[in-house]
C-alpha positions as CSV (number, residue, x, y, z in Angstrom):
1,X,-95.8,-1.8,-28.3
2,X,-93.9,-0.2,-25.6
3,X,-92.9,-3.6,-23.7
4,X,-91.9,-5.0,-27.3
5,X,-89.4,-1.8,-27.6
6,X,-87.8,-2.3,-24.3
7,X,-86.9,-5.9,-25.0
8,X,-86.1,-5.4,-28.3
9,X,-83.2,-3.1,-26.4
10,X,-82.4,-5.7,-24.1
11,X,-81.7,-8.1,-26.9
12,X,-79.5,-5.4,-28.2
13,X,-78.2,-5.0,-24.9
14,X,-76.7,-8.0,-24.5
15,X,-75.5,-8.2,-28.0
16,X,-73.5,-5.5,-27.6
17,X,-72.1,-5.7,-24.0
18,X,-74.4,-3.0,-23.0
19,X,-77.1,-2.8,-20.1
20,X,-80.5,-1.7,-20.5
21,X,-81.2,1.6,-17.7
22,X,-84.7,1.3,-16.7
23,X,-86.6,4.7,-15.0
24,X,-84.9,5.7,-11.5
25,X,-87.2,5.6,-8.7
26,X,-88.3,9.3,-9.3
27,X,-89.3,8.3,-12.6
28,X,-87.2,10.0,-14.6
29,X,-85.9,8.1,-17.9
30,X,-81.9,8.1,-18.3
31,X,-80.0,6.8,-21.0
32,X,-81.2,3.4,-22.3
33,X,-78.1,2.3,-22.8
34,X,-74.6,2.0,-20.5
35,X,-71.4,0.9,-22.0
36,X,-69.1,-1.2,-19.7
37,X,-65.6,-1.6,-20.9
38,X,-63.8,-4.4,-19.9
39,X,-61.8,-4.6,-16.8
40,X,-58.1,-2.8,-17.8
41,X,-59.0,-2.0,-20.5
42,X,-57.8,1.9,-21.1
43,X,-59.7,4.5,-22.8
44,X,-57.8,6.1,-25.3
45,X,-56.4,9.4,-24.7
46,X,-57.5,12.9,-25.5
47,X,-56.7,16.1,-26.2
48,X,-59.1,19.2,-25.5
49,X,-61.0,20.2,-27.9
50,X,-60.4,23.5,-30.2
51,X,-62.8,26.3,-30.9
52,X,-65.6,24.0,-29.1
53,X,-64.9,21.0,-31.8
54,X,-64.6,17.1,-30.7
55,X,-62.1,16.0,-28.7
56,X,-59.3,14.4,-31.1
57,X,-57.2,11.2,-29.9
58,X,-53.8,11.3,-29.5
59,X,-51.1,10.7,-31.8
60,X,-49.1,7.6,-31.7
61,X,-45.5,7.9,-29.8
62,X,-42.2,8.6,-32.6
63,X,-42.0,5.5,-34.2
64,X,-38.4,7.0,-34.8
65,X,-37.3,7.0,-30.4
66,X,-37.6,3.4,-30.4
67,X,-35.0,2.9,-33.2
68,X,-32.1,4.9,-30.7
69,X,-29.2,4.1,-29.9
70,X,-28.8,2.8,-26.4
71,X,-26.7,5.7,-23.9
72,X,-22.9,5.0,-23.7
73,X,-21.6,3.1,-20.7
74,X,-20.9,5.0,-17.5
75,X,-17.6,6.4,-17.5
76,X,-15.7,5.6,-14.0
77,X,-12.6,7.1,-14.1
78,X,-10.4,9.6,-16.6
79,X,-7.4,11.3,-17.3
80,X,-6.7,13.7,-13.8
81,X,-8.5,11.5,-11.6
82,X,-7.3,10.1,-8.4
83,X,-7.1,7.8,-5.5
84,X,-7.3,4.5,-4.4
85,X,-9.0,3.0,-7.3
86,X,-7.1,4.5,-10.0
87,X,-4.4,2.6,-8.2
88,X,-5.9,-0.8,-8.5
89,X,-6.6,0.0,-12.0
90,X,-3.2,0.7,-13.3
91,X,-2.2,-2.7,-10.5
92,X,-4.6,-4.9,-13.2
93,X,-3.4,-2.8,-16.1
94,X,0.2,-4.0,-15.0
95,X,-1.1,-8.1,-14.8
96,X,-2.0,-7.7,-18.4
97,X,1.0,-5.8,-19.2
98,X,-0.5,-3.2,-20.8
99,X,1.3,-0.6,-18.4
100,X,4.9,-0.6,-16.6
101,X,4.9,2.3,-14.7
102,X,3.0,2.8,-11.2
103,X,0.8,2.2,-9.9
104,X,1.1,6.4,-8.8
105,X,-2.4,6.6,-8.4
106,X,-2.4,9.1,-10.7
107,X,-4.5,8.8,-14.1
108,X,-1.9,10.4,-16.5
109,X,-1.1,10.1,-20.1
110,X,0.2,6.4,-20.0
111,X,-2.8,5.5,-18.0
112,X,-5.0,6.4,-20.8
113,X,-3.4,5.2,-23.3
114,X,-3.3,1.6,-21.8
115,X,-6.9,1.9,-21.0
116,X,-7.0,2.8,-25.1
117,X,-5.1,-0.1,-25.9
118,X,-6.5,-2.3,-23.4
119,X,-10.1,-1.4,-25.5
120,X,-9.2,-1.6,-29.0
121,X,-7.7,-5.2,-28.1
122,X,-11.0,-6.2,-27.0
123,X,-13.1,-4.6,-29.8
124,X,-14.5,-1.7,-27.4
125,X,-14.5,2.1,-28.4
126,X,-10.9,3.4,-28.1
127,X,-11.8,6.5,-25.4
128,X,-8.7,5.8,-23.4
129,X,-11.3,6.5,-20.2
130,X,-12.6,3.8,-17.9
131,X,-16.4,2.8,-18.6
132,X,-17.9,0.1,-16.4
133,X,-17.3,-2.0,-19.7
134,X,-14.0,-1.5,-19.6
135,X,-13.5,-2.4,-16.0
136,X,-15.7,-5.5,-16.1
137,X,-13.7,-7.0,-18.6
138,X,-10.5,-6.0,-17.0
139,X,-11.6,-7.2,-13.6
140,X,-12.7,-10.8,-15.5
141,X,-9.2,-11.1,-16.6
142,X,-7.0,-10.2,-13.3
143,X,-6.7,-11.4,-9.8
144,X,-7.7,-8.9,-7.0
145,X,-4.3,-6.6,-6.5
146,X,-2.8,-7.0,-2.6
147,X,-1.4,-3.9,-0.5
148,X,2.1,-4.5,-2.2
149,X,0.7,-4.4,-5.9
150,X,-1.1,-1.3,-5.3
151,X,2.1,0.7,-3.7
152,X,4.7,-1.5,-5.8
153,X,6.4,1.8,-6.3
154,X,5.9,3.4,-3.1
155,X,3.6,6.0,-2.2
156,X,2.3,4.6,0.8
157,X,1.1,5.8,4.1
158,X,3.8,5.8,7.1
159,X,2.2,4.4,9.7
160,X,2.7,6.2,13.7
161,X,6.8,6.4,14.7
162,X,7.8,3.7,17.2
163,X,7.9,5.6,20.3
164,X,11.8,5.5,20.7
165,X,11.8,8.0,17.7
166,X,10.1,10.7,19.5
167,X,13.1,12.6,21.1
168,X,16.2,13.6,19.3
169,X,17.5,13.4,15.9
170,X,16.2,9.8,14.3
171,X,16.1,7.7,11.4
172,X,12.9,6.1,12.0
173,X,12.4,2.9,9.9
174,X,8.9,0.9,9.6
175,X,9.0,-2.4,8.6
176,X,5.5,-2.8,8.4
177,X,4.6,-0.2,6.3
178,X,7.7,0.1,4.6
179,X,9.0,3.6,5.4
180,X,11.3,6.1,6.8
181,X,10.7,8.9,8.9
182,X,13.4,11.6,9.5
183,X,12.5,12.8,13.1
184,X,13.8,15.9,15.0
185,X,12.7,16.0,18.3
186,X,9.5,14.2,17.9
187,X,8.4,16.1,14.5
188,X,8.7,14.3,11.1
189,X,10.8,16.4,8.5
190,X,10.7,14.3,5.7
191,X,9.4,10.7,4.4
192,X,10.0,8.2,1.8
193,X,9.1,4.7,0.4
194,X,11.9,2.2,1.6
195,X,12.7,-1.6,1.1
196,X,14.5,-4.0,3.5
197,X,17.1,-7.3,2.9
198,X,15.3,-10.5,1.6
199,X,14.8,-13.5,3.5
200,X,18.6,-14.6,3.5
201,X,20.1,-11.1,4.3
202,X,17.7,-9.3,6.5
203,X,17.8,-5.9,7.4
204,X,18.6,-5.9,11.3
205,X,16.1,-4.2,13.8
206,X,16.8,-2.4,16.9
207,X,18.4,0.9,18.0
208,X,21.4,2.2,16.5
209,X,23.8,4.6,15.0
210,X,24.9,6.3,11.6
211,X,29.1,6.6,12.3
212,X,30.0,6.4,8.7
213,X,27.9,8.4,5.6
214,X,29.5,7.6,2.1
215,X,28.5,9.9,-0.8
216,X,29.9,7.9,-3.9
217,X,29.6,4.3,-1.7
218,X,30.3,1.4,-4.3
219,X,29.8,-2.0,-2.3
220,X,33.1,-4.0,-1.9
221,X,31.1,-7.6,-1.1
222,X,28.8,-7.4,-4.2
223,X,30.6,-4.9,-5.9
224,X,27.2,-2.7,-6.9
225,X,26.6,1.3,-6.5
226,X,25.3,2.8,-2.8
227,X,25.0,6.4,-3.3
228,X,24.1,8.6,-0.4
229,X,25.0,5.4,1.8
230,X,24.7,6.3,5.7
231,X,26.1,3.1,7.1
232,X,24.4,2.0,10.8
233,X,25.3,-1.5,11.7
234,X,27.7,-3.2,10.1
235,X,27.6,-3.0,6.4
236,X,23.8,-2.3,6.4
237,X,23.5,1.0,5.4
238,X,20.4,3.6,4.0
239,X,21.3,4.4,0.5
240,X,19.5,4.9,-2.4
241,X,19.2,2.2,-4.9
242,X,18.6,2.4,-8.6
243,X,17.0,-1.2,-8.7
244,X,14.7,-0.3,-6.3
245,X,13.6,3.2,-8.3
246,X,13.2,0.6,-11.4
247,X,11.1,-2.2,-10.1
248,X,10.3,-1.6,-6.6
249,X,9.2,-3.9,-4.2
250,X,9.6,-6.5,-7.0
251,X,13.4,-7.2,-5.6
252,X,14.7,-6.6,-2.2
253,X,18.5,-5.7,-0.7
254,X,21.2,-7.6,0.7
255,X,20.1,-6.4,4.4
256,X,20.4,-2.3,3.5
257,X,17.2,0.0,3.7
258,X,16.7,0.8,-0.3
259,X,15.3,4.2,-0.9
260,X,13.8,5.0,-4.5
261,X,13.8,8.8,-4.9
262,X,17.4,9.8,-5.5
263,X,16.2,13.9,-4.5
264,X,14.8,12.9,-1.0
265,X,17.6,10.5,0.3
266,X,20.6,13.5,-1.3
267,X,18.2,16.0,1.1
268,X,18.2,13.5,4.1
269,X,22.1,12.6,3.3
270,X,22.7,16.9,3.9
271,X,20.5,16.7,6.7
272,X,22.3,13.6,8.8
273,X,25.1,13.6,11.2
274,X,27.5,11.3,12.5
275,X,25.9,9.9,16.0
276,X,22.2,10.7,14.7
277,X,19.9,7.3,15.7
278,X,18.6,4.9,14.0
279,X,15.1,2.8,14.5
280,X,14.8,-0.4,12.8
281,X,11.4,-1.8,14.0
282,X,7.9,-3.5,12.5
């Protein structure tokens, strides 16, 4: 009867996935049967039980979580922000025409609202702010900006004075970086964004001399305003220019040094003297 039993429970056994547990070797019975689930197969979870009742099973996750909307794209840049990359931002806003000012490097009212426009062109949330949407799609659409784009309207660095502009009272003028340093005695007063003669009439380098400043200039060869003009070799002067304030390094001069901001060059026009040097160099 008893042997009947235990293979009756084997049959079952192996019906079921189960293994028969025969006496252990100090002939004590345990359980006669032992479930093995398969491999990776998870058992489902629990929570404790309450006032010493069954374990229950936990419920199913929010049915309503997998219906949300996915999170906004990352926002890269806004209205205040700063720096080199706002720069080439407004540079690709400018390819697209969607902004004509700057670049300043500045993210200011017109900024954001060519960002906004920019967006609503394209079908993308009018937010006026950058998101790494925005940007891809702008990037797709515009060529990498050079130095030149990105400091079209000045703003750049000077780079170190030439080392003939480290005594005495100097104009000291970079081609390179497209600046001008007024120098006293080896310290820099003031500097501005300046612009040179194009290929036909370039500005001259080497070491000279302001003898003629001209507040109300008006150029007799080409008949166009030179305000603050402090004339150095020739009729090559440093005077501010109007076309230069408008468009920047997009023209050039007929062989003068251009200066864009009409407050600095009236300062530095108070400040020079007859006989003060001047550095032309790259």
């Amino acid at each position: 009867m008893g042997r009947a039993f235990v293979a009756g429970l084997a049959v079952l056994a192996a019906l079921t996935g189960c293994t028969v547990q025969t006496p252990d070797g100090e002939g004590k019975r345990r359980s006669p049967v032992h479930i093995e689930l398969p491999s990776g197969t998870p058992a489902p979870d629990r929570t404790p039980a309450r006032d010493g009742g069954a374990p229950s099973t936990a419920p199913a996750p929010d049915d309503d979580k997998r219906g949300a909307a996915p999170a906004p794209p990352r926002v890269l840049w806004s209205r205040g922000d700063t720096g080199r990359d706002v720069r080439e931002l407004q540079a690709r806003l400018r390819q697209v025409a969607w902004l004509f000012e700057g670049p300043t490097g500045t993210y200011g009212e017109q900024t954001e609202r060519a960002v906004s426009g920019f967006q609503g062109k394209r079908g993308l949330p009018r937010t006026g702010k950058t998101d790494a949407v925005t940007w891809q799609r702008l990037v797709r659409m515009t060529r990498e900006p050079g130095r030149w784009d990105l400091y079209l309207m000045g703003g750049q660095q000077a780079d170190p004075p030439d080392a003939r502009c480290r005594t005495g009272r100097v104009l000291c003028i970079d081609k390179t970086s497209r600046t001008l340093r007024w120098m006293i005695d080896g310290r820099t007063v003031s500097t501005m964004a300046v612009r040179f003669g194009s290929r036909g009439t370039p500005t001259r380098e080497g070491v000279f001399s302001v003898y003629w400043k001209s507040r109300d200039h008006v150029s007799t060869l080409y008949d166009s305003p030179m305000p603050y003009a402090m004339f150095f070799s020739g009729g090559q002067a440093v005077h501010f220019s109007a076309d230069f304030a408008a468009r920047g390094y997009a023209g050039g001069s007929h062989g003068c040094v251009n200066v864009r901001d009409e407050q600095a060059i009236a300062e530095l026009f108070a400040q020079v003297r007859n006989g003060d040097r001047v550095v032309v160099s790259w």
